[in-house]
C-alpha positions as CSV (number, residue, x, y, z in Angstrom):
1,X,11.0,-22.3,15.6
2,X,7.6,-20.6,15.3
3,X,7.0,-16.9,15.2
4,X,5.4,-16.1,18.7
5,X,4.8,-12.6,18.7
6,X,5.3,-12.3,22.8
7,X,8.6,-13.3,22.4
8,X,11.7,-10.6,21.0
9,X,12.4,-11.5,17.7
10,X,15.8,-11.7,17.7
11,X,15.7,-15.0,15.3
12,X,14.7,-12.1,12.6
13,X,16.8,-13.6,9.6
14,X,19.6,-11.2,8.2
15,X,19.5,-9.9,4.6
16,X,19.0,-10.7,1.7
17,X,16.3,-12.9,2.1
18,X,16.0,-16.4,0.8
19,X,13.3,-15.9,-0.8
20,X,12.3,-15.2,-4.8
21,X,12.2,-11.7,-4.5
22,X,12.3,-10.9,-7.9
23,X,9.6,-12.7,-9.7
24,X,8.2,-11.8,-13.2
25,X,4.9,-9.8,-11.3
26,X,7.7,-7.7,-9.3
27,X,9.9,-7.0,-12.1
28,X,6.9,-5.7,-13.9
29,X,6.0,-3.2,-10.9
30,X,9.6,-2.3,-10.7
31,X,9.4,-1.2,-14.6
32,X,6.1,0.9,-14.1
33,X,7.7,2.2,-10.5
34,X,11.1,3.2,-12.6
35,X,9.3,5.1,-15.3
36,X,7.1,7.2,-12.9
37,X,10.3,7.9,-10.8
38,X,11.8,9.1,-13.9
39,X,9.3,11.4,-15.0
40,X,9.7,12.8,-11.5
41,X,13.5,13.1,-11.9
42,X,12.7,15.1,-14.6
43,X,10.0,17.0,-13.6
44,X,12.0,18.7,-10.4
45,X,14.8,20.3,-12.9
46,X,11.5,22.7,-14.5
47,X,12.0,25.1,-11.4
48,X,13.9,27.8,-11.8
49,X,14.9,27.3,-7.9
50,X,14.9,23.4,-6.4
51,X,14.8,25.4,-3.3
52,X,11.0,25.8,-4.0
53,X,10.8,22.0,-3.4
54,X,12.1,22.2,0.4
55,X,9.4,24.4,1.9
56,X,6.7,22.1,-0.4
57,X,6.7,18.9,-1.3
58,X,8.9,18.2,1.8
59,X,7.2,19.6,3.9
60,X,4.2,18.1,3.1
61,X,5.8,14.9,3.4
62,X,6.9,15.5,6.6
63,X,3.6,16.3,7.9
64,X,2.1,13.7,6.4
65,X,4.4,11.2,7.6
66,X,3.6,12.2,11.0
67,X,0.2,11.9,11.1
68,X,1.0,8.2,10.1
69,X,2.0,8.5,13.9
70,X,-1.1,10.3,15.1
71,X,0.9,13.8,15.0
72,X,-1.8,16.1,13.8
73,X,-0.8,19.8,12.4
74,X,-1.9,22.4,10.2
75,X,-0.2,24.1,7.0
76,X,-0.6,27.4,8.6
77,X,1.4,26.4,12.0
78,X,4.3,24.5,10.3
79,X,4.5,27.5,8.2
80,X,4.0,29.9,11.3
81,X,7.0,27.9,12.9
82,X,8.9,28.5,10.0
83,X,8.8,31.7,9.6
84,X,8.2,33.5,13.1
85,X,11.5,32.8,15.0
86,X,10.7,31.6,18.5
87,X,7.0,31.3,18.0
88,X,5.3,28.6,19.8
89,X,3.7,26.1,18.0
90,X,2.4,22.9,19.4
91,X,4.7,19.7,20.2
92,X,3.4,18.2,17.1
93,X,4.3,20.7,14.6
94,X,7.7,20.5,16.7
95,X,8.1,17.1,15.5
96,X,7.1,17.4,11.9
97,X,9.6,20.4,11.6
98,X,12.0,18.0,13.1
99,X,11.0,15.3,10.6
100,X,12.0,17.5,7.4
101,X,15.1,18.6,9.2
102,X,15.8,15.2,9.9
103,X,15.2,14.4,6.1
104,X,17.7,17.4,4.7
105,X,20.3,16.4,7.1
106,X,19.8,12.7,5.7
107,X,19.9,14.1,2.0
108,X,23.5,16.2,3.1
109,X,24.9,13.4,4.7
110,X,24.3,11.0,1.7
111,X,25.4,13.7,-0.4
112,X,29.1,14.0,1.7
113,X,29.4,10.5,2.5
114,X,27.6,8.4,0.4
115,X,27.0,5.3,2.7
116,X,24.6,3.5,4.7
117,X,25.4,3.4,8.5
118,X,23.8,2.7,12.0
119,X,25.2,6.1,12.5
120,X,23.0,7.9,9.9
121,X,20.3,6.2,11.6
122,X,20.4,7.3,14.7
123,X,21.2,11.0,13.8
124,X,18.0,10.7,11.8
125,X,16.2,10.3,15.0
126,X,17.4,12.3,17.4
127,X,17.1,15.1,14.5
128,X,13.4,13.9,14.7
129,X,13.0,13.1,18.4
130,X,15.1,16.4,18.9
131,X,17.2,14.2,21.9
132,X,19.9,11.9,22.2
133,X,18.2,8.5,21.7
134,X,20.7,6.0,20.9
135,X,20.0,1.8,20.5
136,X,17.7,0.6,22.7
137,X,19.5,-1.4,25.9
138,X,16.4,-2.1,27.8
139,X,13.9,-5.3,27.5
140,X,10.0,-4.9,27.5
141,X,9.7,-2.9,23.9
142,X,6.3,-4.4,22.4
143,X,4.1,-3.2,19.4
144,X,0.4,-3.3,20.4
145,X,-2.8,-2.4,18.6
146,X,-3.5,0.8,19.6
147,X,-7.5,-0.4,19.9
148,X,-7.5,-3.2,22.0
149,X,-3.9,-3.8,23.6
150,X,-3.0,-6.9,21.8
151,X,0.7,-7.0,21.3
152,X,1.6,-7.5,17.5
153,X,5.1,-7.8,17.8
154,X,7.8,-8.1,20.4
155,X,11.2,-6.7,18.2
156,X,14.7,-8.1,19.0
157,X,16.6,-7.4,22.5
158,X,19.4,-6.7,23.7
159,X,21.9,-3.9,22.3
160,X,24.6,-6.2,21.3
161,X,21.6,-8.1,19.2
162,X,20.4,-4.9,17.2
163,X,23.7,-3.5,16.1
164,X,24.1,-7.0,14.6
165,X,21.3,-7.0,12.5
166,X,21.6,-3.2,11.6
167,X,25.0,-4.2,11.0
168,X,24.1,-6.8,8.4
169,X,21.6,-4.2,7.2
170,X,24.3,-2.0,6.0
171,X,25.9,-4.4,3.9
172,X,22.6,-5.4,2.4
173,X,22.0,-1.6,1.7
174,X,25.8,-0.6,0.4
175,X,26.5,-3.9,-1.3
176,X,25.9,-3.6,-5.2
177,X,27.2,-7.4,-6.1
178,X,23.5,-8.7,-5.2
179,X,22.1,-7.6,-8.5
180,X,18.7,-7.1,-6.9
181,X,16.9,-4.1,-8.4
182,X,17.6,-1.3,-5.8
183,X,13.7,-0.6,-5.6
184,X,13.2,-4.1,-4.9
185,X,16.2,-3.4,-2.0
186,X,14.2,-0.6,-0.9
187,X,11.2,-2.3,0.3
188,X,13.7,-5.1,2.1
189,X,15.5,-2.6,3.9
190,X,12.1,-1.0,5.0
191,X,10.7,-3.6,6.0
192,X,14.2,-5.2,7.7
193,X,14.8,-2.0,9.6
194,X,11.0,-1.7,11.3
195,X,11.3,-5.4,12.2
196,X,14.5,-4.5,13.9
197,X,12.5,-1.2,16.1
198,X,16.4,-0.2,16.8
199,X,15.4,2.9,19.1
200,X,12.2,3.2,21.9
201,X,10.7,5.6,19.6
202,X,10.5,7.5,16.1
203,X,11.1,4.1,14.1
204,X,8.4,4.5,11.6
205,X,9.6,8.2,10.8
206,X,13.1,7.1,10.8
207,X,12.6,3.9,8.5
208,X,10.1,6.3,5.9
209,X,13.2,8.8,5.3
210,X,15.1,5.5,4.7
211,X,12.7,5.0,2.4
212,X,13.5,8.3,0.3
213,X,17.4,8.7,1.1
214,X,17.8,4.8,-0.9
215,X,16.2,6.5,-3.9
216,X,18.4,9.1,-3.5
217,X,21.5,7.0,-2.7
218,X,20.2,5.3,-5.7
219,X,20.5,8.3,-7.9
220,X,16.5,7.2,-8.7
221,X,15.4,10.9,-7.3
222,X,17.8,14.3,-7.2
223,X,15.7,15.4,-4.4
224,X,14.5,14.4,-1.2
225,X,10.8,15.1,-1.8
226,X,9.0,12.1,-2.6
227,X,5.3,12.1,-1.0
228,X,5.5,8.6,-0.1
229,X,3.8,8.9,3.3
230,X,0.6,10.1,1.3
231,X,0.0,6.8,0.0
232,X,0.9,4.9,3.4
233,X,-1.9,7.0,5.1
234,X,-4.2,6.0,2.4
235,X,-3.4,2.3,2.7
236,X,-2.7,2.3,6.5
237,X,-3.8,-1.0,7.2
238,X,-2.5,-2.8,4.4
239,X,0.5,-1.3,5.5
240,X,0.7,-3.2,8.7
241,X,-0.6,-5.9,7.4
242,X,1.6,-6.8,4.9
243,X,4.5,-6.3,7.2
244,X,3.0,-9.0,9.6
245,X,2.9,-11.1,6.4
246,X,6.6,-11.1,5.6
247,X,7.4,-11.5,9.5
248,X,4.9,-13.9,10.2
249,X,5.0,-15.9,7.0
250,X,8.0,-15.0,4.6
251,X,5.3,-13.3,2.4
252,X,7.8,-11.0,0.5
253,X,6.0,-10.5,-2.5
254,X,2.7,-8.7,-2.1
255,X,4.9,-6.5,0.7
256,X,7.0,-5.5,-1.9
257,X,4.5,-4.8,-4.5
258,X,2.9,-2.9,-2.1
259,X,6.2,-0.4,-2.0
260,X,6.2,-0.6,-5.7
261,X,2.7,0.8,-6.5
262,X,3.3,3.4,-3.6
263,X,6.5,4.5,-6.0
264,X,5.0,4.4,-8.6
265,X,1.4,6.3,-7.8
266,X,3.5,9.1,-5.5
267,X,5.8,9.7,-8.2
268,X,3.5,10.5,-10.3
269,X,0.9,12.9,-8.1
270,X,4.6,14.4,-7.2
271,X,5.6,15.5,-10.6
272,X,1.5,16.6,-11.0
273,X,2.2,18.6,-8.0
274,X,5.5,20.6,-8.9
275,X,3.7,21.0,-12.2
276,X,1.1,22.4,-11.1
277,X,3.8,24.7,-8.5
278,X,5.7,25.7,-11.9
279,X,2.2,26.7,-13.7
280,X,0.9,28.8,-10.8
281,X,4.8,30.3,-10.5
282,X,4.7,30.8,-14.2
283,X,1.3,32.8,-13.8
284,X,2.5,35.5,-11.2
285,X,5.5,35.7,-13.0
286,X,3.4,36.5,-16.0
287,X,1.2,38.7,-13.9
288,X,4.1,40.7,-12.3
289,X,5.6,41.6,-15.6
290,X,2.4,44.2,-15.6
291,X,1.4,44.6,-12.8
292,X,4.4,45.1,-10.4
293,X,7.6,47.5,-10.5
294,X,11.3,47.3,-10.5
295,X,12.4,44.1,-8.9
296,X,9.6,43.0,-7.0
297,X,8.8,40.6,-10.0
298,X,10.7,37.9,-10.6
299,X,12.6,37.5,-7.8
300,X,10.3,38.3,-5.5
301,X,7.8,36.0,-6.2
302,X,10.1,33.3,-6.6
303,X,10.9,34.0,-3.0
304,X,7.5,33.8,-2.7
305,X,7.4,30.2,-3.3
306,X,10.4,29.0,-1.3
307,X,9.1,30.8,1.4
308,X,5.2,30.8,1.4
309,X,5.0,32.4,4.8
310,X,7.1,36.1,3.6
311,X,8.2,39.2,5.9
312,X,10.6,41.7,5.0
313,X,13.6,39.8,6.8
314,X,13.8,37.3,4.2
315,X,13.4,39.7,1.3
316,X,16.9,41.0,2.4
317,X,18.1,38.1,3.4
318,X,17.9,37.1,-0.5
319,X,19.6,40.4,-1.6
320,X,16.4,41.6,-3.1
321,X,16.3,44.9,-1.2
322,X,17.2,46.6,1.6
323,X,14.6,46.8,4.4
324,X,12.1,49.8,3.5
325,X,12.6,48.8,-0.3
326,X,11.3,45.5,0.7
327,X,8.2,46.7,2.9
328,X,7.4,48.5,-0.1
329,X,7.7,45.6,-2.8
330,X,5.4,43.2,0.0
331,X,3.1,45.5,0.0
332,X,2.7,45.9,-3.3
333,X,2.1,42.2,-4.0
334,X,-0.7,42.4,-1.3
335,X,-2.2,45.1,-2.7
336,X,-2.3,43.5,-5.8
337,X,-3.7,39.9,-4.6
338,X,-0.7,38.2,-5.1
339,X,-0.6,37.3,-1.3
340,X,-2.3,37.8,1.8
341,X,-0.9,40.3,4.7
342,X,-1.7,39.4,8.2
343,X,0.3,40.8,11.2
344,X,1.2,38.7,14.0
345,X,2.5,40.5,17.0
346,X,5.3,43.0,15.6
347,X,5.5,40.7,12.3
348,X,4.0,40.9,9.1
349,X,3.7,38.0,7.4
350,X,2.5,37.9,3.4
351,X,1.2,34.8,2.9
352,X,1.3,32.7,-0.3
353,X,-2.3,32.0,-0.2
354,X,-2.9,30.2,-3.6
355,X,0.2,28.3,-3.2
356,X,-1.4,27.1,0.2
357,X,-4.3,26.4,-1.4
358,X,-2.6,24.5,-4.1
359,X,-0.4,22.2,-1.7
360,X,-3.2,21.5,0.5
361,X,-5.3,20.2,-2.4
């Protein structure tokens, strides 16, 4: 039967494909994907705390990942909402935050319970969404083109339908007697799961933490914090595209050599950017050894770097020093021009601004 992009999909054939997924082209783009993710592996265990990479590179992700879905924040308010409790911050940055919570609890879960499931899925979205969302139950879901109305694609319906095919995605995703390369199984499973559209909203957030948590599940990453989402903004179009391709024509291979190069060129501006995090760490370090007393070196401005938005509370929190020692320490590093101090209502925040700077490049 012909693709007829009006009608729900729910002849969406179930994995693995029957097509050549791995032909000599892929397999060389798996080699060059596999070496950059490597690096990367390695590149995460040069910080002295992997807690550095939460409030970073995940972040980043997050927010970038969002705007893929025309959720627009700045650095400064996701940092803000971090670090002021019960500030408000726009719905959007709400729903980035969500995102990278949504991505740690994805990364704990994998971590406890290494498995693939419909119900990792949906507590990936409702983390996002913050809601209970479930499987969608109701007909009428379409994907339009935002510009002029024109409906793309009409996903599968019925309930009973999509926990079939998510179903037969698990399988595909835990089952290692396929002998497919698992990056070649992580574009499938991408692409499989957005063809599905399991839930009325969040699907393209939900399916690009998928995305990470295989590498992960894979053991090809140690951490969550691959800036995939980057490259998908960059390549937007081709992004949708290509999809279209495999759905409307069994075109598996440039979809998947699209993942590929987005592995591969991510990984390596990743490990460039916790590089360059560890060489501008490495410099205050440096400078606090002269410049800074007692305690409020080392530590401190490794704090400084998990948490890039500062205030006293957290200094304790860590054990550095009680509350007044603290103020003091904070206010040395602003003094000194290792951050900035800015007070908002009865907080002071000392802000990381180099760092800021640095991730933001």
């Amino acid at each position: 039967m012909a693709f007829d992009r009006e009608s729900p999909y729910n002849a969406l054939p179930p994995l693995p494909p029957k097509a050549e997924l791995e032909t000599v082209v892929v397999l060389k783009a798996v080699t060059a994907a596999s070496r950059a993710l490597a690096e990367l592996k390695g590149r995460t265990g040069t910080l002295p705390n992997p807690a550095i990479l939460i409030n970073t590179i995940a972040l980043q992700e997050a927010k970038a990942s969002s705007e893929i879905e025309n959720l627009f924040t700045t650095n400064d308010e996701l940092y803000r909402g971090l670090s002021l409790d019960g500030l408000a911050v726009s719905s959007h940055a709400k729903e980035v935050l969500h995102y990278n919570d949504a991505l740690w609890h994805g990364a704990r879960s994998l971590a406890e319970r290494p498995v693939f499931s419909t119900k990792l899925f949906i507590e990936i979205v409702e983390t996002i969404k913050g809601t209970n969302i479930g499987i969608r139950s109701q007909p009428g879901t379409k994907i339009a083109n935002d510009s002029t109305g024109e409906v793309a694609y009409t996903p599968p319906e019925g309930e009973d339908v999509i926990r079939e095919k998510l179903a037969n995605l698990e399988i595909f995703c835990n089952n290692d007697a396929d002998d497919l390369d698992p990056l070649v199984k992580m574009a499938v499973l991408h692409y499989q799961f957005e063809a599905i559209h399991p839930f009325y909203d969040g699907n393209g957030r939900t399916g690009r933490i998928l995305l990470i948590l295989f590498l992960l599940f894979e053991k090809l990453i140690d951490q969550p914090i691959l800036y995939l989402s980057r490259y998908i903004i960059a390549k937007k179009a081709d992004y949708y595209r290509l999809l279209r391709g495999v759905t409307e024509n069994g075109d598996w291979q440039p979809w998947v050599l699209y993942l590929l190069k987005g592995v591969e060129t991510t990984a390596a501006e990743t490990s460039e950017k916790i590089r360059a995090i560890g060489a501008l760490l490495d410099e205050f370090i440096e400078r606090g050894k002269d410049e800074l007393s007692g305690r409020a070196s080392k530590e401190l401005i490794e704090l400084l770097f998990v948490r890039p938005y500062c205030k006293i509370k957290f200094v304790e929190e860590a054990g550095i020093a009680k509350r007044v020692t603290a103020s003091r320490y904070l206010h040395e590093l602003a003094e000194k021009g290792f951050v900035t101090e800015e007070k908002v209502g009865t907080e002071i925040l000392f802000i990381n601004h180099r760092l800021l700077a640095l991730l933001s490049s």
